[in-house]
C-alpha positions as CSV (number, residue, x, y, z in Angstrom):
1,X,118.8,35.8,-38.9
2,X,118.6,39.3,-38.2
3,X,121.7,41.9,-37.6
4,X,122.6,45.4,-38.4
5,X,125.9,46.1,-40.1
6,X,127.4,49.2,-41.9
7,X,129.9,46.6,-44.1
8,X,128.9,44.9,-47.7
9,X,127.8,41.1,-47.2
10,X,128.9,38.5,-49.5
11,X,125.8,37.7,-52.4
12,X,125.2,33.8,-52.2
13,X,122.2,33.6,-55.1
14,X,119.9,35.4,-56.4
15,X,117.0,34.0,-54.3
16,X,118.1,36.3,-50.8
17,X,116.1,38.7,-49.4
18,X,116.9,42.3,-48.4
19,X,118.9,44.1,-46.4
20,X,117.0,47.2,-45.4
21,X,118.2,50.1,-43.4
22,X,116.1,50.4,-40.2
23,X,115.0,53.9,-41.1
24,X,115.8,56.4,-44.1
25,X,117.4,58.5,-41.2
26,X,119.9,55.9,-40.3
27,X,121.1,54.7,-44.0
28,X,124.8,53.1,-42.5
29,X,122.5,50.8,-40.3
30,X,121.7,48.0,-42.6
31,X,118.2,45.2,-41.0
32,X,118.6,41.6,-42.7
33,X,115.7,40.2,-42.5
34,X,115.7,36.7,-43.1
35,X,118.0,34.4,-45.2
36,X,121.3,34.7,-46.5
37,X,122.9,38.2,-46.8
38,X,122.8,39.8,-50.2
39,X,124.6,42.6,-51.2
40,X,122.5,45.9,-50.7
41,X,123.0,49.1,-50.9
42,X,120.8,52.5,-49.9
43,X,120.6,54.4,-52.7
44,X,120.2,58.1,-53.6
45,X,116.4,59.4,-53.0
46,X,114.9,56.4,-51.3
47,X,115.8,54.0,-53.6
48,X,117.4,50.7,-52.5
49,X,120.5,49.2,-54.3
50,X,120.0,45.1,-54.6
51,X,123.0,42.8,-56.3
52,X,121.8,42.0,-60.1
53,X,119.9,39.0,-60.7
54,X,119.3,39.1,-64.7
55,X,116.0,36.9,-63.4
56,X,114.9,39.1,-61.0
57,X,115.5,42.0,-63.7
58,X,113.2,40.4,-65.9
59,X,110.5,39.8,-63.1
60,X,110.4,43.4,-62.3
61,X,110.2,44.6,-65.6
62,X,107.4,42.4,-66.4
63,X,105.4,43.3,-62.8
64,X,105.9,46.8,-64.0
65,X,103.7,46.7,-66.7
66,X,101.5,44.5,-64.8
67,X,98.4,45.1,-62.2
68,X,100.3,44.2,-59.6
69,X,102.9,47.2,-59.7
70,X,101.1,48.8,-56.9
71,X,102.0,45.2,-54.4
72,X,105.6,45.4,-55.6
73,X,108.6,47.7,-55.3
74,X,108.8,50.4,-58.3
75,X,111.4,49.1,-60.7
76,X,114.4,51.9,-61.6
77,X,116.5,49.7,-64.2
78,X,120.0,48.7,-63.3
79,X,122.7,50.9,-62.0
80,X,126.0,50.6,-61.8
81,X,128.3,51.1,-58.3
82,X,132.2,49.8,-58.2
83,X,132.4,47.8,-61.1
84,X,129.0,46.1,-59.4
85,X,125.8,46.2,-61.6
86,X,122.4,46.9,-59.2
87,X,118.7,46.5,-59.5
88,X,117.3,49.9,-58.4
89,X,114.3,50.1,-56.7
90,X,112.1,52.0,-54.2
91,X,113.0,51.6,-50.8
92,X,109.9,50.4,-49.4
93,X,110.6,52.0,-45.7
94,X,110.9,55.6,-46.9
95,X,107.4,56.1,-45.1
96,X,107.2,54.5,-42.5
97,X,108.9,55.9,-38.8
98,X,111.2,52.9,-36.9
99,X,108.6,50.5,-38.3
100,X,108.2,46.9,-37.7
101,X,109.1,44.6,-40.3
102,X,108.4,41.0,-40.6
103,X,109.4,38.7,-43.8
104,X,106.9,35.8,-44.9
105,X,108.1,33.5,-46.9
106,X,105.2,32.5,-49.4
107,X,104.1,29.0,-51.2
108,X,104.0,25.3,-50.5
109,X,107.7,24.8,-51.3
110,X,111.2,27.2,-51.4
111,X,112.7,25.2,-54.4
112,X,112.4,25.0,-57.8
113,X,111.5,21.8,-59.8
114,X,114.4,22.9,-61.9
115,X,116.1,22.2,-58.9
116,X,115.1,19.1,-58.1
117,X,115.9,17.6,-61.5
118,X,119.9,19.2,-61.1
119,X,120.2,17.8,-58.5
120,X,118.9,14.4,-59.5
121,X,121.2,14.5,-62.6
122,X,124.5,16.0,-60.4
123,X,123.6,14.8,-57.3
124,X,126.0,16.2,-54.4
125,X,125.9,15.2,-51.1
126,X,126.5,17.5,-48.1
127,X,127.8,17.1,-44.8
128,X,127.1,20.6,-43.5
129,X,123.7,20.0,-44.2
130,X,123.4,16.4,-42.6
131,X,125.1,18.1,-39.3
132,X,121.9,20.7,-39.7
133,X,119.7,18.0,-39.5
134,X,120.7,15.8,-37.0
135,X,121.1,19.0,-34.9
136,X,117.0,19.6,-35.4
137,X,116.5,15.5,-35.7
138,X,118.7,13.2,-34.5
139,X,116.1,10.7,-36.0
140,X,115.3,12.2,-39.6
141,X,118.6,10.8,-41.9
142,X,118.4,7.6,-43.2
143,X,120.7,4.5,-42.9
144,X,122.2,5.3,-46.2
145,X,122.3,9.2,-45.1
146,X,124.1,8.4,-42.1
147,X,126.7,6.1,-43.6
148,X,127.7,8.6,-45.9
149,X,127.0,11.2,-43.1
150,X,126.0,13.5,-45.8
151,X,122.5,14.6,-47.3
152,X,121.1,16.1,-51.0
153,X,120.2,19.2,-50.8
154,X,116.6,18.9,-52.1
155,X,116.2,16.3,-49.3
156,X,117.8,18.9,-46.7
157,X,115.3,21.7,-48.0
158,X,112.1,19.1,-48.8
159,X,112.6,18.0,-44.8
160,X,112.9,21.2,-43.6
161,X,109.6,22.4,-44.7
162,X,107.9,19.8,-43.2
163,X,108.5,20.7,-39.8
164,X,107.3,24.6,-40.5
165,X,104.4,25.3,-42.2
166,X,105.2,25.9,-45.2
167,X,103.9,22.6,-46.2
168,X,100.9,22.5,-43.9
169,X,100.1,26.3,-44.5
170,X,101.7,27.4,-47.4
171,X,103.5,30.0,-46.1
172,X,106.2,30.5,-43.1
173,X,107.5,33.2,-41.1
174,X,111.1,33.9,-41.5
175,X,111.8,36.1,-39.3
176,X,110.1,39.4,-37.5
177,X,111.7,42.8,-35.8
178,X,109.7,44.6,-33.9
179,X,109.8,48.4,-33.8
180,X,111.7,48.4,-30.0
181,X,114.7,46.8,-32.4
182,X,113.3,43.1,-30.8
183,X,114.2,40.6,-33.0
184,X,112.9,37.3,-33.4
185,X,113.8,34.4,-36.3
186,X,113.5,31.0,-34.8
187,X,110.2,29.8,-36.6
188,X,111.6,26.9,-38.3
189,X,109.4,24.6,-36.2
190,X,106.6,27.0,-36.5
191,X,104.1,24.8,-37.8
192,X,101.0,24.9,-36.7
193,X,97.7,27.4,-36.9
194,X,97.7,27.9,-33.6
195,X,101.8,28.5,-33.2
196,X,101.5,31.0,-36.1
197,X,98.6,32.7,-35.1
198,X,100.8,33.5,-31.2
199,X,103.8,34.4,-33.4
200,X,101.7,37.2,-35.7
201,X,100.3,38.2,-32.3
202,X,103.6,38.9,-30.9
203,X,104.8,40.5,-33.9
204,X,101.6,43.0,-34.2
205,X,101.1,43.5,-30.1
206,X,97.7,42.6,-30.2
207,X,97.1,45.9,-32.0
208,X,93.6,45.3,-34.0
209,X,94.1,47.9,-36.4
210,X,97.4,46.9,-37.6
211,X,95.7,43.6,-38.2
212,X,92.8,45.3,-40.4
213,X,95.4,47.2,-42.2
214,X,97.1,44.4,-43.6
215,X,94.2,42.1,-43.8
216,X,92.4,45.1,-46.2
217,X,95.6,44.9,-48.0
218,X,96.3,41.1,-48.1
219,X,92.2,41.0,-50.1
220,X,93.2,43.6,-52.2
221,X,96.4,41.3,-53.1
222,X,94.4,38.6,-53.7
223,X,92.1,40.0,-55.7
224,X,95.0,41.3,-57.7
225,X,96.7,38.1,-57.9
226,X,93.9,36.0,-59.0
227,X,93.6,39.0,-62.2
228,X,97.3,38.8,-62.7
229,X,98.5,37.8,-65.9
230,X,102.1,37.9,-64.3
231,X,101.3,35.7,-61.9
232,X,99.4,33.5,-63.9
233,X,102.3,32.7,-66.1
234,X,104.6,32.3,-63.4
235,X,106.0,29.7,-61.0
236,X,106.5,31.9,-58.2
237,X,109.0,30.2,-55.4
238,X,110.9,31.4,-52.6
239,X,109.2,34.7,-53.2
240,X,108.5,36.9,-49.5
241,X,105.7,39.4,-48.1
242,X,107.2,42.1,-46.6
243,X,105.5,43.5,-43.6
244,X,105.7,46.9,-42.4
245,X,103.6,49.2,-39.7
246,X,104.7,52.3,-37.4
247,X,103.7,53.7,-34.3
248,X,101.2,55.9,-36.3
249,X,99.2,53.3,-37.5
250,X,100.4,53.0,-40.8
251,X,100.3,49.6,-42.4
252,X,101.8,48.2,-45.9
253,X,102.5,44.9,-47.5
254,X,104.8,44.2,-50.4
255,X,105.8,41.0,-52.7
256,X,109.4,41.3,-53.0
257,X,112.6,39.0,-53.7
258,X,112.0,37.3,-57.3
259,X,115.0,35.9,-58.0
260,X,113.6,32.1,-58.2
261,X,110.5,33.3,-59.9
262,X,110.8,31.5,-63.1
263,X,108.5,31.9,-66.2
264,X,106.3,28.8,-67.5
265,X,106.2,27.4,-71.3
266,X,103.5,29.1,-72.8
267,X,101.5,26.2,-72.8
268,X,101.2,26.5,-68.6
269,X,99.5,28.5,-66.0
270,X,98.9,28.4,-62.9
271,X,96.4,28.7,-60.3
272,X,98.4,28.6,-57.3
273,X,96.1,26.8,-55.0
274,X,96.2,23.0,-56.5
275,X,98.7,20.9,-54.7
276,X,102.4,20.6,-56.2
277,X,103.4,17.4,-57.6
278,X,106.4,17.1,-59.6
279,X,105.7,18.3,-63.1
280,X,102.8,20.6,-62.4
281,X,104.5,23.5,-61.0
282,X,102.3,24.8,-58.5
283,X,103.4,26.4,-56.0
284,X,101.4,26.9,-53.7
285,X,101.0,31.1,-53.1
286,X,97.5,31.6,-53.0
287,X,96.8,28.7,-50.9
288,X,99.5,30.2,-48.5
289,X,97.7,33.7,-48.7
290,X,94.0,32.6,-48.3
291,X,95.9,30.6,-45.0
292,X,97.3,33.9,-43.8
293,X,94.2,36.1,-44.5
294,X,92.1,33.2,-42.7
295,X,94.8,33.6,-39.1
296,X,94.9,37.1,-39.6
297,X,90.6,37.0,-39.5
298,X,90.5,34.7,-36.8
299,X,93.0,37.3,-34.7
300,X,89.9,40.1,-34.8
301,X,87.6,40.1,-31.7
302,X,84.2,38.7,-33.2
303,X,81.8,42.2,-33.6
């Protein structure tokens, strides 16, 4: 959900995404843009303070050395504020005027197989998330589930991404803010081409060259990607696009927030597209993107 705030929220994991000030102008105004609220900070010369995530350290450190440090926040090492260690990086809306922002959260599933397994081995029911459910689908627990009016967490997450489309697409929206300060985050039933290709609509205005800015950008992604030897060796989950154009025409795209990005056994890689079953570790991402490039093409007027 989106809000702006001037006060410090609480860091739940290090898989949340950003806080980002609406405009380097207006640094007390903080824009969450999806998810739960991690602790961020604007730092000195547009740099942005983000809670330390030793993972996430180690992501950075390795994209920065990789050929996909142009798609990714510039890393600055870890800084210290209040007794709080940060990870310093560019703050991606330095140049950009009141842009629009919108967060796409990439690959076929959010969780990690690590994830699955603690969870098999410590398994921990939870009512707040049964109450989630039944608010959605009154229909979706199961006798057991209702008896104990309680659900696993994996089962929480695993049904929630069947009803957006992140398991028919490989990617979802999570939320988008238009440059008017509009705000819009219910796409957790967003599911279909069709419902996601209205949504991106809405989000760009119809505007046909902010759609060929980020689709030349999305290609030169993929293209990246698919060369990466980062990416290669990486299960990459929970991992956003960041979205950004102004009223100038200026259009970027970013990978950001790799703090379940988890690296493979060296026997393993990846190729992002195959379909996940347990023990494989796909994930899903470039099946996601070729999705989104494909909505994005089918938005231009045919020429």
């Amino acid at each position: 959900m989106f809000y702006e705030n001037s006060t410090w929220k609480k860091h739940k994991s290090c898989g949340t995404s950003p806080l980002l000030p609406m405009t380097p102008k207006k640094p007390q105004q903080w824009l969450q843009v999806v998810g739960h609220a991690g602790s961020f900070h604007v730092g000195d010369y547009g740099t942005l303070l983000k809670k330390f995530c030793e993972g996430e350290q180690q992501c950075y450190l390795r994209l920065m050395e990789d050929v996909l440090r142009p798609f990714v926040p510039s890393y600055h090492g870890v800084v210290q504020r209040d007794e709080q260690d940060y990870n310093m990086m560019d703050n991606l809306l330095t140049h950009f005027n009141s842009p629009a922002i919108m967060d796409c959260k990439m690959g076929s599933r959010t969780y990690l197989e690590g994830e699955l397994q603690v969870a098999r081995e410590r398994p921990q029911p939870r009512n707040d998330m049964y109450e989630k459910m039944v608010a959605v689908d009154p229909e979706a627990p199961t006798v057991q589930e209702r008896t104990l009016q309680a659900v696993l967490k994996t089962r929480y997450m695993q049904w929630r991404e069947t009803l957006s489309s992140t398991t028919s697409l490989g990617f979802r929206i999570e939320g988008f803010r238009k440059s008017n300060e509009e705000c819009h985050t219910n796409f957790k039933r967003t599911k279909s081409r069709e419902q996601v290709m209205e949504a991106l609509n809405n989000f760009v205005e119809s505007n046909t060259h902010v759609v060929w800015g980020y689709l030349r950008r999305l290609k030169q992604l993929r293209q990246v990607l698919e060369a990466s030897d980062f990416f290669r060796t990486h299960e990459v989950v929970g991992s956003s696009l960041l979205f950004l154009h102004d009223w100038t025409g200026r259009t970027g795209v970013w990978m950001i927030d790799f703090g379940k990005t988890a690296a493979l056994p060296a026997h393993l890689t990846l190729d992002h597209r195959t379909p996940w079953v347990e023990g494989n570790r796909e994930d899903g991402y470039l099946w996601g993107l070729d999705n989104l490039i494909d909505i994005l093409a089918n938005m231009l007027p045919l020429t």
